[in-house]
N, C-alpha and C positions, 0 to 999 in steps of 0.2 A: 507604620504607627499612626500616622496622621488620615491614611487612609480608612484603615478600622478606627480612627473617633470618629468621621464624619459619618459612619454606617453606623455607630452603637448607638451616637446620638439620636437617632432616627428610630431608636426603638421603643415602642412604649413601654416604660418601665415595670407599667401594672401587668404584661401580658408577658414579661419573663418568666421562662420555668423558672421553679427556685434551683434547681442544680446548678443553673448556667447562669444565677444573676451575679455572681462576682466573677465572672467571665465578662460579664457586658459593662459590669462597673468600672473593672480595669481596663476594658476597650476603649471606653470613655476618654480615660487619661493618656490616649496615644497621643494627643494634643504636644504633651511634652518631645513627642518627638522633634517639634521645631529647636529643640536646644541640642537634642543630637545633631542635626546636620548642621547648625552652627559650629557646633564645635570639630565636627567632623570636616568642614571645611578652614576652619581655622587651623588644624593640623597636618590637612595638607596641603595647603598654599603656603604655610611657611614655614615647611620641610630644606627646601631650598636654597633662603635665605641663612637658615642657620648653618646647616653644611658649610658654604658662603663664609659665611662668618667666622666660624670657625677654621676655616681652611687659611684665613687670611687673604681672602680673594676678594675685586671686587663685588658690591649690589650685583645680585641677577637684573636681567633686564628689563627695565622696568616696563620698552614697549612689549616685547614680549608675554612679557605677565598680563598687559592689558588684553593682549589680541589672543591668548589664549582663556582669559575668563568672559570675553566677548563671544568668542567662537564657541564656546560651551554652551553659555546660557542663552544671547540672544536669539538665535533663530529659534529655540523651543518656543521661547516667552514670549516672542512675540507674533507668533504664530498662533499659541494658545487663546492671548488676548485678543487676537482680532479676529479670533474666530467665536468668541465668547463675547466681543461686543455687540457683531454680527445676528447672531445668534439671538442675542439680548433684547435688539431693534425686532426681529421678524418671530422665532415663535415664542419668545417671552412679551413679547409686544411691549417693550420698556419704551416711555417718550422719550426722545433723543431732544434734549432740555443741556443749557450751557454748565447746568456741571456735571452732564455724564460725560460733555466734551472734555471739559478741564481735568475731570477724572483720569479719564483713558488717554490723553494727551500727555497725563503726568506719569504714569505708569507705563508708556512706551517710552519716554526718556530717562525711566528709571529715577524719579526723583518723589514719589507719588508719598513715601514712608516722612516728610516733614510737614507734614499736617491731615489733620484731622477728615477733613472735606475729602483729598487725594486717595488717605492710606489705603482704600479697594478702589481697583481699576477700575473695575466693570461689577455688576448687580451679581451675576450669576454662576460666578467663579472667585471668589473668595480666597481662599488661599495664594493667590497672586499676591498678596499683600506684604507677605516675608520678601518676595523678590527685593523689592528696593532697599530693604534693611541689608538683605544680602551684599547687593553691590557698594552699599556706605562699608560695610563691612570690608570688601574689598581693598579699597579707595583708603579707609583709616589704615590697615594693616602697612603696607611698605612705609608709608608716614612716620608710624612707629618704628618700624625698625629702623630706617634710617637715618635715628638719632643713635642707635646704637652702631651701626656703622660708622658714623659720621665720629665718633667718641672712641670707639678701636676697642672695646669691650669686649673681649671673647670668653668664652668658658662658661662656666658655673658664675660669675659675679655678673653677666650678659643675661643670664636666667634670672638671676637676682633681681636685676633689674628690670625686667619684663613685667617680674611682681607688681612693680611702683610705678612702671605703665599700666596693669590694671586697676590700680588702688588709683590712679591720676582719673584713667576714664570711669571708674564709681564716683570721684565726686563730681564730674560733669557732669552725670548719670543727675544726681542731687538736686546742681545747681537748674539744673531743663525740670526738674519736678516740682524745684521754689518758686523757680520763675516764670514756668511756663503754664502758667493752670488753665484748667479749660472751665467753659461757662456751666451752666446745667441746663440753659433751655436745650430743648428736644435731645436731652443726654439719657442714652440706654438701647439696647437692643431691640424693644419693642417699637424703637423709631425706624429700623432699619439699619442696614449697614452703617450709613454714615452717622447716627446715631449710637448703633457698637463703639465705630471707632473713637468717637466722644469719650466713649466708656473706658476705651481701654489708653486714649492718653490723658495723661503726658506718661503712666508708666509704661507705653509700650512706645519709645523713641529708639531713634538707629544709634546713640551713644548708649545705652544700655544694655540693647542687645551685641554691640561691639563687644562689652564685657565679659559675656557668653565667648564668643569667636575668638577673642584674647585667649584665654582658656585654653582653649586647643591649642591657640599659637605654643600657648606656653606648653604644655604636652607634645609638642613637636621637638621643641629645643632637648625637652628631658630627655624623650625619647633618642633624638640624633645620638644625644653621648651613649645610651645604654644600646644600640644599638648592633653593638659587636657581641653583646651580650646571652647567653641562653640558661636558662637555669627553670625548675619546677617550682620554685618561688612566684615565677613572673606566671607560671599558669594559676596557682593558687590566689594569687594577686586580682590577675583579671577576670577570672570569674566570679570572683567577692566582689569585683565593678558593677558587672552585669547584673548580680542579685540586690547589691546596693541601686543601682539606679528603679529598679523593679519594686524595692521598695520604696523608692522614695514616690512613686506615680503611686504604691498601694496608700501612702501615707494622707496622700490629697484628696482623694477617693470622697466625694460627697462635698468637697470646696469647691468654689471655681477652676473651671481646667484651665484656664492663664494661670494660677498657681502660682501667684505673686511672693516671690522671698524675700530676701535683703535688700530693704530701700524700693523695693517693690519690685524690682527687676523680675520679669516671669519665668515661669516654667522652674519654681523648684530651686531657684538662685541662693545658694553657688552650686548645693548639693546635688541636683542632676546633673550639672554639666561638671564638676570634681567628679562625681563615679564614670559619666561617661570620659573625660579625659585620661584619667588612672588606666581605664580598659585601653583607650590606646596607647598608654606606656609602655604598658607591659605583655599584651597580647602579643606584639609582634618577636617580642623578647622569649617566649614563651616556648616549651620544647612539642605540647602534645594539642595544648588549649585552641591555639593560632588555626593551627594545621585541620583541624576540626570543624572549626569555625567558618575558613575560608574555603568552601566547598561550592559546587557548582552552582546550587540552589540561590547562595550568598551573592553571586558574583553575578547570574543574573537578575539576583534583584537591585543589587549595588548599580549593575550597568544601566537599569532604565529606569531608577528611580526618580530622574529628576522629571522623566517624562509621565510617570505616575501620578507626581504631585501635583503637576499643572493641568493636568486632565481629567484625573478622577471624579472632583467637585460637579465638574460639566457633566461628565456621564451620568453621576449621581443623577444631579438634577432634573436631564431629559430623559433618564428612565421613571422618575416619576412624574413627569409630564404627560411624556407624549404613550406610555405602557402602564395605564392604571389595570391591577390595584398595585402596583410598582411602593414599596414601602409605605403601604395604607397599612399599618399595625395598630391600631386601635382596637380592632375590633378581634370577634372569636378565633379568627383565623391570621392575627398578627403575626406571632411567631412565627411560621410555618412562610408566609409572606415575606418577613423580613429578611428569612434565611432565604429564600427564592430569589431576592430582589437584591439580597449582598453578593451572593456567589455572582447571579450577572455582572456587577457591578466591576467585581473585581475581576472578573476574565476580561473584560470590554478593555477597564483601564490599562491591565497589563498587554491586553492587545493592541490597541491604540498606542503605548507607551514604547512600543518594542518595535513597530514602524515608523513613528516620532525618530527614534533613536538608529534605527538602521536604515532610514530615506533621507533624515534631515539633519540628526542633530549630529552621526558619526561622521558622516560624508563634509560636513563643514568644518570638522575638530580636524580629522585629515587634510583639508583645504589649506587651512591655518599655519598646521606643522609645516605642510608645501612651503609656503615663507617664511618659515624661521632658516629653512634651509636652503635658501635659493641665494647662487652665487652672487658676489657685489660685480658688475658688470667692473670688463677690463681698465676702462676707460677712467669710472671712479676711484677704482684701488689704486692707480699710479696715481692720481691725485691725491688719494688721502696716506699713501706712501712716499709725496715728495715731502721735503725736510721745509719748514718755514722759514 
């Protein structure tokens, strides 16, 4: 999704056929796909936990949980970025000046999403920017539950209360929009990125988008309990997600594609991410819908998509650098151009994304799992076995 908005955007409006302009206007709106993978990772990171919870067992573990969402994301991200800063210095010929340092210093330690100046690493790769919301997202999630651990809450009243952890992070969400306002000098896109990012906070902060990833959490718990469940309902159910969420992107259609909703929170807040959520309730519960769904096609896009997303923007970009007329669509020959210059675009990214993913980024997820399973050497088991 994110990868058709950054192609549609790129298309000149005036040079759409009319057949295919509400094809490029809905492409537009792939923007909201950042609230799918919020939510889609808020469901399954805390799959887990709830099982957990429910079972009456204790917290999963908590290094664990860290060295497996380290082992997934870092080596792509940071690979991406530094090949994107790289890249940025020699043929973007960007000056290397102390806040492209601060920038990409803050965004390889994952902290880049708490102000303004940080939230883009680097000039020429843009979508890097979600990463750091990603991992506050991370970081909040077991915090949260571990109050309900910590309380012995199981069941349905555990769900309940999940509500009131999201209701808790909307008005932090608030309280960061009262209190945290930004100035207006050099505020707007026409200033550049850091100038976007002006734009887009205080409503685009890592407690708001937590509210999104909450979401999932919470579609995870529902899900765990229906989980034994199969019925034609849950296909009718999830499908009515998918066309709900489809409209809600047609709904935005000619607004801002941040898509500011409640309190401002983006992307369509709460209504994309409730239809995206409902879909994973019920799909997996689902007798025909599921099964359909989850097809080869799916599962390799699923598998390297994280490598799509951090690479695409780059390739965009130096295809139309360094391979003019590479997305020149102004002109009689746009269309025809822009379709020439998206189909490259997207065979590179999923080619690049699909070596990303089977040289660096599986080969390390397997590394990872290697230590979760390596034995406690003999020596410290009888010690952590003798009685005190």
């Amino acid at each position: 999704m994110v990868l058709l908005h950054h192609l549609a955007f790129r298309m000149d409006g005036n040079n759409v056929p009319g057949p295919f302009q509400g094809v490029v206007d809905f492409a537009v709106m792939g923007s909201f796909g950042v609230a799918v993978f919020f939510v889609l990772s808020g469901f399954l990171l805390a799959r887990p936990f709830w099982q957990a919870l429910d079972a009456g067992e204790p917290m999963p573990s908590l290094g664990i949980y860290a060295l497996r969402r380290a082992a997934r994301i870092l080596p792509g991200f940071w690979l991406a970025l530094i090949v994107s800063f790289v890249l940025g210095l020699t043929i973007y010929g960007y000056d290397l000046g102390r806040e492209e340092i601060v920038r990409f210093v803050a965004g390889f330690f994952l902290v880049s999403d708490w102000h303004w100046v940080t939230l883009f690493p680097v000039n020429n790769n843009g979508p890097l920017w979600s990463i750091g919301f990603e991992v506050t997202s991370y970081l909040l999630l077991p915090f949260f539950l571990a109050v309900l651990f910590a309380v012995g809450i199981r069941g349905w009243p555990a769900r309940f209360a999940w509500v009131g952890v999201i209701g808790v992070v909307l008005v932090l969400h608030w309280m960061v929009m009262q209190w945290a306002p930004i100035d207006e000098v050099e505020r707007g896109w026409r200033y550049g990125l850091v100038g976007g990012a002006k734009a887009w906070m205080p409503r685009f902060n890592p407690i708001g988008f937590f509210a999104i990833f909450a979401l999932g959490a919470l579609a995870a718990g529902v899900q765990v309990k229906l989980a034994g469940m199969r019925s034609y309902l849950f296909d009718v159910v999830g499908l009515a997600s998918i066309v709900a969420a489809g409209w809600v992107m047609v709904a935005h259609i000619g607004g801002l594609n941040e898509g500011f909703g409640w309190l401002d929170v983006p992307y369509g807040f709460p209504w994309m991410p409730l239809a995206v959520a409902v879909g994973l309730v019920a799909l997996p519960s689902s007798v025909l819908a599921g099964r359909v769904l989850d097809n080869p096609v799916a599962r390799y896009i699923a598998e390297v998509s994280f490598g799509v997303y951090i690479w695409h923007f780059l390739v965009i970009g130096l295809l139309e650098r360094l391979v003019p007329p590479a997305f020149e669509t102004s002109g009689e020959h746009g269309w025809t151009i822009w379709l020439a210059s998206s189909g490259a675009a997207i065979v590179i990214s999923f080619a690049v994304a699909t070596l990303s993913f089977r040289l660096l980024e599986q080969p390390v997820v397997r590394w990872a799992r290697g230590l979760e399973r390596r034995p406690v050497p003999i020596q410290k088991r009888e010690l952590a076995e003798t009685p005190s």
